[in-house]
N, C-alpha and C positions, 0 to 999 in steps of 0.2 A: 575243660569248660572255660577255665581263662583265659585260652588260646586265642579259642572260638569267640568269647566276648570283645578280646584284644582286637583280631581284626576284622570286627563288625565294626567295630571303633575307627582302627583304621581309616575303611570303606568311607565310613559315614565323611570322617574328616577330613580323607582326600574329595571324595565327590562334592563338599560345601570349598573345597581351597579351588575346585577349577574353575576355571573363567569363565565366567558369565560372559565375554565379549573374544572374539575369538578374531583373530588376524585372516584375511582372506588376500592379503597381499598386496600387489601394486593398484590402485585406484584405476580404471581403464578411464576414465571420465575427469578424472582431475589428477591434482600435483603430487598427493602423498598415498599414505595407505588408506586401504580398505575395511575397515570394521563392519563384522555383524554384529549385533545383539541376539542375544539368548533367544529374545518374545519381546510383546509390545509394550511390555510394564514399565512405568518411571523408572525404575531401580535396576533394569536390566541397562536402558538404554543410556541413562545416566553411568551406568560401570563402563561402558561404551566413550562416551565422554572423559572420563577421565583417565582413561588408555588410550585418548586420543592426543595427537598435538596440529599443528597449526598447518594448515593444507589439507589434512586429514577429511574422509566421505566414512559417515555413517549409517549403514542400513539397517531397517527393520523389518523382519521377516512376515507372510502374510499372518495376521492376528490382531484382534480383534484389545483393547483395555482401558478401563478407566482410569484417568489419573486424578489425584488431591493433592499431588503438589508438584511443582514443575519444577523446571531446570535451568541454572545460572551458570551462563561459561562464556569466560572471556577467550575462550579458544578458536582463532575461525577455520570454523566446521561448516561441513553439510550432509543435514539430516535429514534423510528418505528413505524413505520404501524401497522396498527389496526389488520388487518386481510392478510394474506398472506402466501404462503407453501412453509416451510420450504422445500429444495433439501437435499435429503439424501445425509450422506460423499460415497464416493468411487466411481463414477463417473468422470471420467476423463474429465473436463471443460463443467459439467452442469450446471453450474447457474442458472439465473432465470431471463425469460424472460419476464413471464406480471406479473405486480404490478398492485394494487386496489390506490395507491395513488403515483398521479403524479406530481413534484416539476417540473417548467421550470427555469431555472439561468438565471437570466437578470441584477444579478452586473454587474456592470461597470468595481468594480474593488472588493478585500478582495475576500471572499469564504462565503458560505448559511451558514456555520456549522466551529466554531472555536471550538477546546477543550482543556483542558488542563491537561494529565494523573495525576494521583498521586496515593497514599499506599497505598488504603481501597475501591476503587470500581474499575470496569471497566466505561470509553466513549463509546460513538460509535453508530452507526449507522444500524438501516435494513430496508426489507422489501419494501424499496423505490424506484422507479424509477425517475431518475432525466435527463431532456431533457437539453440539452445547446442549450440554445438562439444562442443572435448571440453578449452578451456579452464577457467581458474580464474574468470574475469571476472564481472563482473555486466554488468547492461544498464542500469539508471540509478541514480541515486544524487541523493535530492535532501537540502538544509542549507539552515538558517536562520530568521530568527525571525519574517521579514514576513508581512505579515495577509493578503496574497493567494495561497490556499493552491497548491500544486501538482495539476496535474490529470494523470489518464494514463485514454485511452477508446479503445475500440474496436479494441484491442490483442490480440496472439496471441503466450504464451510457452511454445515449444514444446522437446519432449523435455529437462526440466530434469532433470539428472542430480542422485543424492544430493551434498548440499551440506556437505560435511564441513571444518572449519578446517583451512587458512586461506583456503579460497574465500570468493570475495565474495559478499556475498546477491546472488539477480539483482534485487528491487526492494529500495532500501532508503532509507524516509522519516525520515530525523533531520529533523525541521522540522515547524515549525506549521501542525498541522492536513493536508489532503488528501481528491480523492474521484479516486476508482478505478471505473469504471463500462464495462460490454459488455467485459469482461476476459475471455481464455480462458488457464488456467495448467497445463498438461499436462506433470506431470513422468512419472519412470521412477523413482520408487524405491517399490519394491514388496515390497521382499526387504528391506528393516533400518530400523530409528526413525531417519526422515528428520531430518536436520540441514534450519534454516531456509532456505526460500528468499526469505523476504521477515520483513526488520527495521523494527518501529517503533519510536522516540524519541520525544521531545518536548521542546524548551526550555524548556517551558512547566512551573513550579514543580510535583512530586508535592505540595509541601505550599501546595496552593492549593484555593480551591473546584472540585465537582464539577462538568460541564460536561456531563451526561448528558441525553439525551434533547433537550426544549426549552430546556434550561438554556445550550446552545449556542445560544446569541441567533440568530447569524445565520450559524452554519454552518461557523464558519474557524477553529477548535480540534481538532476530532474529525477523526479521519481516519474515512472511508466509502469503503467498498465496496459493490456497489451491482449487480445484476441480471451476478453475475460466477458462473465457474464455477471450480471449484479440484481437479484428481484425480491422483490417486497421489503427492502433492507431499513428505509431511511437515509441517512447521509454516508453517502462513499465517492469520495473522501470528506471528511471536516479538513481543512486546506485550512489549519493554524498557523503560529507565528513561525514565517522567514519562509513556509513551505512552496514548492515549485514542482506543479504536476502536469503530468499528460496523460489525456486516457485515446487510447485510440483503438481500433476494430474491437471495439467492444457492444455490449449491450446491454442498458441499462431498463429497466423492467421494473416498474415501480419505486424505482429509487432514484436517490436527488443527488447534488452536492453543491461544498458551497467554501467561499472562503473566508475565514473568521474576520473581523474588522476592529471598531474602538474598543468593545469589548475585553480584547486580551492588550500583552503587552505589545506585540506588532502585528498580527493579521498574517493573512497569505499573502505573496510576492506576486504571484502568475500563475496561472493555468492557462491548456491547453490542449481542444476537444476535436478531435477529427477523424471519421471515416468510420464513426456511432451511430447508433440507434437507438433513440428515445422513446420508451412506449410503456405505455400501463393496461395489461390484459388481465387486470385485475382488478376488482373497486380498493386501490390503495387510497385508503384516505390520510396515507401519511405524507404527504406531497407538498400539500401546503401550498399548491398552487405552480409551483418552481419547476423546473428542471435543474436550475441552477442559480445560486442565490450569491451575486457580487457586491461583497461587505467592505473589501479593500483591494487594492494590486489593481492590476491589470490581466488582460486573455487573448484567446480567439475561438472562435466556433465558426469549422468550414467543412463541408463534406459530411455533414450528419444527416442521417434521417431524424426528423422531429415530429413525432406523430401526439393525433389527439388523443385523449386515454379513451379506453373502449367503453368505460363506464367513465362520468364525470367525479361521481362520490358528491361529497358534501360542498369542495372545495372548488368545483368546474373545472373548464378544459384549461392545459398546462400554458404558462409562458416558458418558452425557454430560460430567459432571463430575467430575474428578478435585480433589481441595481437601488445600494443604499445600506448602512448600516440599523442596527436595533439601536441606533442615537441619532440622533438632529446632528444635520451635517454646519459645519463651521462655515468660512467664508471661504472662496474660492483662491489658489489653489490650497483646497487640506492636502498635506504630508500623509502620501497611503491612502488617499481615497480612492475607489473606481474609477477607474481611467489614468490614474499617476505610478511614477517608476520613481528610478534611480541611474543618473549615469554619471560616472566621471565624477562623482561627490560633489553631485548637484539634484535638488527633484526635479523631474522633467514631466512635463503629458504626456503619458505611454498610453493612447484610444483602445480601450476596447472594440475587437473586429468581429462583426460576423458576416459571412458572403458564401456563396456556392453550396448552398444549402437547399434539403429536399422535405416535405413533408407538410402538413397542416399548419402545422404550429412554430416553423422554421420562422425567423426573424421576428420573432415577439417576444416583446419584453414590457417593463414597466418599474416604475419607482417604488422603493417605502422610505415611507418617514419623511416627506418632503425632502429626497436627495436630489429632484429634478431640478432645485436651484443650483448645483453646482456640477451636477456632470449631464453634459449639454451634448447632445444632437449633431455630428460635426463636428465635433471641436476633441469630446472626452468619447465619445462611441459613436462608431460608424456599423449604420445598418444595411445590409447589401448593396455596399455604395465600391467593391471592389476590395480587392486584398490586401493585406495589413503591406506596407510597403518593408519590402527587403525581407521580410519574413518565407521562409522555407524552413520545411517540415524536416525532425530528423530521421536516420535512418531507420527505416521500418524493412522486417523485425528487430530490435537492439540487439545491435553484433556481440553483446558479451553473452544473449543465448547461448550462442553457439559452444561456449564455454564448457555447458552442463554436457552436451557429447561428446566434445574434442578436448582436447590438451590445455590445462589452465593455461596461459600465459606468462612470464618472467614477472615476479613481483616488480610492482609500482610502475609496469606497463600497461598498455592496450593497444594489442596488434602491433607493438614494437615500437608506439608510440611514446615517449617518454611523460609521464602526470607531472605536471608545478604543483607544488603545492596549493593547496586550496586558502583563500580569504576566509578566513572565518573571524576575521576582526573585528572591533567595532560592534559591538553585537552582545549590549547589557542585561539580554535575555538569561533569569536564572530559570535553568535545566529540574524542573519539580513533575516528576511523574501524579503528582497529585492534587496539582493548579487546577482552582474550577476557572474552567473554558469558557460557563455561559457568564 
């Protein structure tokens, strides 16, 4: 009988010593090994994490789990589903609808997935659908200043409730640069002016040159979004201090965005909208009027469809752009107002552009807060009066896609391009995950 008890004992203590996270070899898709996890539970995929190191892809097998508390690793990883299909580029806001592996968020507070970029691999995320509870949580959260941007694709973030402080955004990019691509973002606030579900920053100096268009050498500044779809959300993106966006072949569907102004410590730097579609098939009355609300920086808007919403709601039919801070504007030129940049360490008028535009509601726009006294007609935005000069679009789809199926690349390259280091100078902005924005 002690034998017998001895190795049931055994059993027991060998079967709890085996790995939860099991080696599946050379990475086909990226630089290092391959990890699966056990199933979809924090604690399997997290053991997964920590038997990983830096280049490293971690999958999650099909399964379904709720998580209460998420995962911190300064390792860069990437963490995906096992099995799921890729959406080809060039689809105008395809994304992806059914995943094989379903995460629910049920923090309270933090986010499922922390990361932290840096010089030799990519973060990031696919493959996953993620349901919001009826948590505070976010789902990722990426920091930091390194030149290998973050990536999140082929992702499903479903029924995202209104995001009122102090909930956490569910995406939120403080860090250099990022692309976002085959996204589907399916919120539920349809009834009030949606609070942000997705925050961008940037470390990267406001008072530095523009980085718009091709001016982004090689891609790992600007954050992109990229054949995604965005409905009933409220703001996607909130375009915070130093941030620099582009969304393009996407679809926005009831939702806004916009970029912060006197409000915070710097505002957004730029955005950049083209080859969209703006539309509300929905009585979203979270809209507030806007498709896009310009608080500070500079833009362009060319090649979008801008449609009336099919219901007006409370608020009537959309302007595209809405120009002016939630403050009285100073005397002309304000430092960071709509219509102003940065170049060569000097402010300059960087105009707001829109042109080649299709739809109802294409070249409309309008002021708040009395800002029509100082960004002018001409001078601070030009309305299909012709293209921003010298401005070209970057390459569409962003070549570091191609990453997630082919062969990483040699750290702190692109395409065998050698990265300078990045400016991040100059740039008093202190780093508080917990700054109120409004």
């Amino acid at each position: 009988m002690k034998k017998i008890i001895l190795c049931i004992a055994c059993l027991f203590l060998y079967s709890n010593a085996y790995p939860a996270c099991t080696n599946q070899g050379a990475d086909p898709d990226g630089s290092g090994t391959l990890w699966e996890s056990a199933d979809a539970t924090q604690a399997e995929v997290s053991a997964c994490v920590s038997e990983s190191s830096n280049g490293d892809t971690i999958q999650i097998p099909n399964d379904t789990s709720t998580w209460t508390s998420g995962i911190t690793t300064t390792k860069q990883i990437i963490i995906r589903a096992e099995n799921y299909t890729a959406t080809p580029a060039g689809t105008e806001g395809s994304g992806a609808a059914t995943r094989n592996v379903i995460l629910t968020n049920s923090l309270s507070s933090g986010h499922m997935f922390t990361f932290t970029t840096g010089d030799s691999y990519h973060v990031g995320l696919g493959g996953i659908r993620f349901n919001q509870g009826s948590s505070d949580g976010g789902v990722v959260y990426f920091s930091g200043s390194g030149t290998k941007p973050p990536k999140i694709f082929d992702c499903n973030f479903h029924d995202i409730p209104h995001r009122s402080s102090p909930a956490e955004h569910v995406i939120d990019f403080s860090c250099i640069g990022g692309i976002m691509w085959n996204v589907v973002m399916l919120g539920t606030s349809i009834d009030v002016v949606g609070e942000s579900g997705l925050l961008v920053k940037s470390p990267k100096a406001w008072q530095s040159n523009s980085t718009m268009g091709m001016d982004d050498t090689n891609g790992i500044i600007n954050l992109y979004f990229e054949d995604s779809t965005f409905t009933n959300l409220g703001i996607v993106p909130d375009i915070d201090d130093n941030g620099r966006f582009v969304a393009r072949h996407c679809v926005y569907d009831g939702a806004w965005a916009e970029t912060h102004g006197f409000t915070s410590t710097w505002g957004g730097r730029h955005w950049e909208f083209y080859d969209n579609t703006f539309q509300i098939t929905s009585l979203a009355k979270n809209l507030a009027n806007r498709y896009f609300w310009a608080r500070a920086g500079t833009g362009v808007f060319t090649e979008n469809e801008v449609n009336n919403p099919s219901d007006p709601g409370e608020y009537g039919n959309m302007y595209q752009l809405n120009i002016g801070d939630n403050t009285s504007p100073g005397s002309y030129p304000q430092d960071r107002q709509p219509g102003g940049g940065w170049e060569d360490g000097n402010y300059v008028v960087d105009p707001i552009y829109m042109w080649s535009q299709t739809g109802a509601r294409a070249y409309t726009y309008n002021f708040a807060n009395g800002w029509d006294a100082i960004v002018v007609l001409n001078r601070d935005i030009f309305v299909n009066n012709g293209a921003k000069p010298g401005y070209t679009k970057y390459t569409y789809p962003h070549p570091l896609r191609n990453e997630i199926e082919e062969q990483e690349t040699p750290a702190n390259t692109i395409q065998g391009i050698q990265i300078s280091n990045l400016d991040v100078t100059n740039n008093p902005i202190a780093w508080n995950r917990t700054d109120n924005l409004r």
